[in-house]
C-alpha positions as YAML, in Angstrom:
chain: A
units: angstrom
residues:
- id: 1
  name: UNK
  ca: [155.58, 65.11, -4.69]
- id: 2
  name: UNK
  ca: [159.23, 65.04, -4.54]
- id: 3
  name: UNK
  ca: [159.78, 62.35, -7.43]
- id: 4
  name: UNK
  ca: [157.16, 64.04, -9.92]
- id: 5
  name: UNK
  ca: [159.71, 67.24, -8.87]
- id: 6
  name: UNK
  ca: [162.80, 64.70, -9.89]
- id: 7
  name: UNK
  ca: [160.62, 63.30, -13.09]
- id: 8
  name: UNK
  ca: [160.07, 66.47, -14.59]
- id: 9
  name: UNK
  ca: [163.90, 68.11, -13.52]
- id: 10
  name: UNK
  ca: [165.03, 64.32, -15.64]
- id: 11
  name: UNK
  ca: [162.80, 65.23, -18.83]
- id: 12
  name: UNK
  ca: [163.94, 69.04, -18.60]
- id: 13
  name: UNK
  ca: [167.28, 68.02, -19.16]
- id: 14
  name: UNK
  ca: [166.83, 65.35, -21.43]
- id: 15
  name: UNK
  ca: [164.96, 67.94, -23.51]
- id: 16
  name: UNK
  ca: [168.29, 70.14, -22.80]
- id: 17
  name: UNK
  ca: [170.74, 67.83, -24.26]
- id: 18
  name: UNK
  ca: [168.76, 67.20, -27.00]
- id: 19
  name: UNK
  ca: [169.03, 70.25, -28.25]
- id: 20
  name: UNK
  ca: [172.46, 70.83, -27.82]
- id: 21
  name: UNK
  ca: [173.03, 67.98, -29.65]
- id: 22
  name: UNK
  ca: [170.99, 69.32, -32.44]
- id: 23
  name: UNK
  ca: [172.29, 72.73, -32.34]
- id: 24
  name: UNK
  ca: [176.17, 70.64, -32.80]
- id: 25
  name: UNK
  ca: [175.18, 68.65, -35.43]
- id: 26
  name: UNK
  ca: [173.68, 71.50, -37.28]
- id: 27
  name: UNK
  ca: [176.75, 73.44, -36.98]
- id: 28
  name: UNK
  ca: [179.10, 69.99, -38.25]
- id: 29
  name: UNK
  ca: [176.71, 69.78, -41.12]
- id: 30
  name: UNK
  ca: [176.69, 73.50, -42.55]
- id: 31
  name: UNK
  ca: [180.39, 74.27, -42.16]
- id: 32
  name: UNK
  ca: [181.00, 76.76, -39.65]
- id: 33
  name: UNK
  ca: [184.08, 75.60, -38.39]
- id: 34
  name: UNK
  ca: [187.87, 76.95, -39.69]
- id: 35
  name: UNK
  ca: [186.72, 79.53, -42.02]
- id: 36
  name: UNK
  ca: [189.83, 81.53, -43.42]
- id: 37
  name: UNK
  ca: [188.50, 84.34, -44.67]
- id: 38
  name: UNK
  ca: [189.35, 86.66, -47.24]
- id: 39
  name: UNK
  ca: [192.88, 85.66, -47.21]
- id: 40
  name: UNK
  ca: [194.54, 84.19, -50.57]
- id: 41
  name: UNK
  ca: [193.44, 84.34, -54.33]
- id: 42
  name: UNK
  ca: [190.20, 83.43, -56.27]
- id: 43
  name: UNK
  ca: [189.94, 80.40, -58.50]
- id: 44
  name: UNK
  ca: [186.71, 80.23, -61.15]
- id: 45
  name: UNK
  ca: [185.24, 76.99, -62.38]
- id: 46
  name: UNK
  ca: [182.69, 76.23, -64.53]
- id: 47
  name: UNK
  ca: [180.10, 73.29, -64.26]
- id: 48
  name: UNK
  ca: [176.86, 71.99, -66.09]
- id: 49
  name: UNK
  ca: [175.21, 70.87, -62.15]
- id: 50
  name: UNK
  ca: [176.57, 71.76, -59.17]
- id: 51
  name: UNK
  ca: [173.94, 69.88, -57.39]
- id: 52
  name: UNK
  ca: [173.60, 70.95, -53.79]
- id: 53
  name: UNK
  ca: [177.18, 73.22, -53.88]
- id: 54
  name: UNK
  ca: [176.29, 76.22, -51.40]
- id: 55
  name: UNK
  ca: [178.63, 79.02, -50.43]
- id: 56
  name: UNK
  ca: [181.41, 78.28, -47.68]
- id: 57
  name: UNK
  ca: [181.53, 74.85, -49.02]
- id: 58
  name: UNK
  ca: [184.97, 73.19, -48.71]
- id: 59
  name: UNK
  ca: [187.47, 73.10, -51.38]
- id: 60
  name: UNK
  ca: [189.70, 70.30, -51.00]
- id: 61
  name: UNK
  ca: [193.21, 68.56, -52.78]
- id: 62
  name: UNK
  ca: [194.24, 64.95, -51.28]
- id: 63
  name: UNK
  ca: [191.64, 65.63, -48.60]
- id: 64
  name: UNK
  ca: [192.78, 68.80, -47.14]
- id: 65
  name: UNK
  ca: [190.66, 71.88, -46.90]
- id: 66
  name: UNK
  ca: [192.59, 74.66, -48.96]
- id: 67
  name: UNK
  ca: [189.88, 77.03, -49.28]
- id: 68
  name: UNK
  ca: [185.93, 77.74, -49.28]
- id: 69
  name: UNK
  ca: [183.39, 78.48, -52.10]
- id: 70
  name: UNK
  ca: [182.56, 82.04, -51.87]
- id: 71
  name: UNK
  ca: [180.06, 82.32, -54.54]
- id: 72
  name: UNK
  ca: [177.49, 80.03, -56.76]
- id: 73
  name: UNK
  ca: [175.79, 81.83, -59.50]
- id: 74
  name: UNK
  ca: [174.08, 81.00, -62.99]
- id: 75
  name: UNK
  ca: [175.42, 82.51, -66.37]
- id: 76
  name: UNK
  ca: [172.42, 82.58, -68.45]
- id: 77
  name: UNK
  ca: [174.35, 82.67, -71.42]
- id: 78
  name: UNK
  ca: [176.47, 79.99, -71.47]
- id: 79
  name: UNK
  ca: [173.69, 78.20, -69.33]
- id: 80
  name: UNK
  ca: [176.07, 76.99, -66.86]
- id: 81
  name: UNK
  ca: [176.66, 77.22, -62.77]
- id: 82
  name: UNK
  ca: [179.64, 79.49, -61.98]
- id: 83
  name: UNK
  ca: [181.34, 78.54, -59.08]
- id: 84
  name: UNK
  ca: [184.28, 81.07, -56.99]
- id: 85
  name: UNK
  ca: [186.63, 79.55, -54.73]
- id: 86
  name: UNK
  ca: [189.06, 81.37, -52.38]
- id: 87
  name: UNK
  ca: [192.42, 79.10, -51.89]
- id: 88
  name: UNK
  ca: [194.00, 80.19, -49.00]
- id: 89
  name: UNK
  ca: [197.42, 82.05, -50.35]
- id: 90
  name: UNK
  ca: [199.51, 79.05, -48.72]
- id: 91
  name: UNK
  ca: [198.47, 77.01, -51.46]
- id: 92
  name: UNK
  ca: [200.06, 79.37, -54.31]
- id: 93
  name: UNK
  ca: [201.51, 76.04, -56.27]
- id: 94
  name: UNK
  ca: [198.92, 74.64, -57.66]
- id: 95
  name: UNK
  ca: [199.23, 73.24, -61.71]
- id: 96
  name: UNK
  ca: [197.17, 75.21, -63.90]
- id: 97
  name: UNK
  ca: [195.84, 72.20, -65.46]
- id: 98
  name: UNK
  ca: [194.05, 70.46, -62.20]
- id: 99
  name: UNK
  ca: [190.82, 69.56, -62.66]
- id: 100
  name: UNK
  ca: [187.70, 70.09, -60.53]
- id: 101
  name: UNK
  ca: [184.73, 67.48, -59.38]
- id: 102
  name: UNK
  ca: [181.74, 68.54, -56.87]
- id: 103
  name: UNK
  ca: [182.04, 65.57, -54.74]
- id: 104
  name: UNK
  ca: [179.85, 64.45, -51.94]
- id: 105
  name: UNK
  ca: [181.04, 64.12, -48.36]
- id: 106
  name: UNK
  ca: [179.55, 61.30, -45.64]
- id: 107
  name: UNK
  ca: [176.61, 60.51, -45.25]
- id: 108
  name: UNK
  ca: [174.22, 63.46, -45.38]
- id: 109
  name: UNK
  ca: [175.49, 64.40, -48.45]
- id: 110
  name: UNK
  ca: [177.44, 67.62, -48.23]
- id: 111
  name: UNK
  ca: [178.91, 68.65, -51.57]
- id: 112
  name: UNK
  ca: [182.36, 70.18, -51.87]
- id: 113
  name: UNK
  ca: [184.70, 70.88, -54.87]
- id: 114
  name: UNK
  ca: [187.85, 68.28, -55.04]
- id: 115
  name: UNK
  ca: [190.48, 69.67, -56.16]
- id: 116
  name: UNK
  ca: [193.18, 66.90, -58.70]
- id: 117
  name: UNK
  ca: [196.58, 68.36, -59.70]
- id: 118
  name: UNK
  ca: [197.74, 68.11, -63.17]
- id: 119
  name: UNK
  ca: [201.24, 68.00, -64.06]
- id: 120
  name: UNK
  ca: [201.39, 71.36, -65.26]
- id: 121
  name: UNK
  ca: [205.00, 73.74, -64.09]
- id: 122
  name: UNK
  ca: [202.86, 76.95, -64.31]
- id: 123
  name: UNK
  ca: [200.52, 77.30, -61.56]
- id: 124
  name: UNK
  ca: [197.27, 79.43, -61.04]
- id: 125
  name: UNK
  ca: [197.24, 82.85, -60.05]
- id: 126
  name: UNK
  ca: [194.36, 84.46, -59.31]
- id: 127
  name: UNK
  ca: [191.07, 85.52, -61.02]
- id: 128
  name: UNK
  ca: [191.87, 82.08, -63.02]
- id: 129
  name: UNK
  ca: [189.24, 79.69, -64.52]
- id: 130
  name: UNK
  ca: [189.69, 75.93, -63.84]
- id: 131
  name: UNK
  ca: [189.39, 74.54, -67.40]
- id: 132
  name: UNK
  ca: [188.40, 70.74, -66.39]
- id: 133
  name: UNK
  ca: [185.62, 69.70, -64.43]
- id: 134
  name: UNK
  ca: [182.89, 67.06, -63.92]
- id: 135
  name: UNK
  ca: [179.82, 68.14, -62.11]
- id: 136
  name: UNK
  ca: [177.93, 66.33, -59.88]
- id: 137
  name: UNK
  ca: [176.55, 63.36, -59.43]
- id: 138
  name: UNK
  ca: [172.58, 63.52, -58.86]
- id: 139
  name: UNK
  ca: [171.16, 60.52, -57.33]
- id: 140
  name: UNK
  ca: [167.91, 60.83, -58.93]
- id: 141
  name: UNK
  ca: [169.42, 60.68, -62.33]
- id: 142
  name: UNK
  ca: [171.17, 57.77, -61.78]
- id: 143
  name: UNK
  ca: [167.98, 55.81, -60.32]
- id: 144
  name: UNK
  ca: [166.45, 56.97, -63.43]
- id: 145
  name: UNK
  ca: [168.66, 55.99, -66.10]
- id: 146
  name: UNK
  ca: [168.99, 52.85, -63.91]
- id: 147
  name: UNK
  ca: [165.06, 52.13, -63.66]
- id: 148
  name: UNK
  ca: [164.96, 52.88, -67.71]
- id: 149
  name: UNK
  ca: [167.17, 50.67, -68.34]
- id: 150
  name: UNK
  ca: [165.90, 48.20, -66.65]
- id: 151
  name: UNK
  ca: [162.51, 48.55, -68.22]
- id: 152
  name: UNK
  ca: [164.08, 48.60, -72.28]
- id: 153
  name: UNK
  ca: [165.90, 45.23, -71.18]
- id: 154
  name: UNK
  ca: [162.73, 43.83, -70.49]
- id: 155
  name: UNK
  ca: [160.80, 45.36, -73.64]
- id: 156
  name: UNK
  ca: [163.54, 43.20, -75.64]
- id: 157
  name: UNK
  ca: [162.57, 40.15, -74.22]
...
């Protein structure tokens, strides 16, 4: 009796921890940690895919976090994804001709907006629009153009 009482008290906890590691990872994954706020100014960028881009995603320049996305939406006119960053105000010096990429960070694939400084003197203030981006990279449209390539190489021979 006592080691079916020490069995189940060993699977209770293993069932514990388990969770708790989920319940980590989840938090790693979605970015909860070091958000700033409504501190600093807005920055506006405009992108043909933003793939998987969600609000709170990081905005980053050589790496470091300088802000969050704070809003994702669709302008049906222009038929492009609208993406709003707030750059925490500590990062007032940045060129207004930097350019913007949604990149992809570590494995599971979180997307983020990486920030590259041109050589501009003026710098953004806010409400500005980012004039130069590059969207996304989406993995099943490079398998695609990969696999039809493929095929119209061998059609030729």
């Amino acid at each position: 009796m006592r080691q079916t009482r020490a069995v189940e008290f060993g699977t209770g906890l293993f069932v514990f921890m388990g969770i708790v590691a989920l319940f980590f990872l989840t938090t790693r994954v979605t970015n909860f940690d070091s958000y700033q706020g409504d501190k600093g100014y807005t920055l506006i960028a405009r992108f043909d895919n933003v793939g998987t881009l969600k609000e709170r995603s990081p905005v980053s320049m050589s790496g470091v976090t300088i802000g969050r996305v704070i809003d994702v939406e669709f302008d049906g006119d222009a038929l492009e994804a609208v993406v709003r960053m707030r750059i925490n105000s500590e990062y007032n010096k940045i060129p207004d001709d930097t350019d913007a990429s949604i990149l992809t960070q570590g494995i599971l694939g979180g997307q983020y907006v990486g920030l590259e400084p041109g050589g501009s003197e003026d710098f953004f203030k806010d409400s500005d629009e980012i004039q130069f981006t590059q969207s996304a990279l989406v993995l099943e449209q490079l398998i695609s153009k990969y696999l039809f390539s493929q095929g119209e190489d061998s059609d030729g021979e």
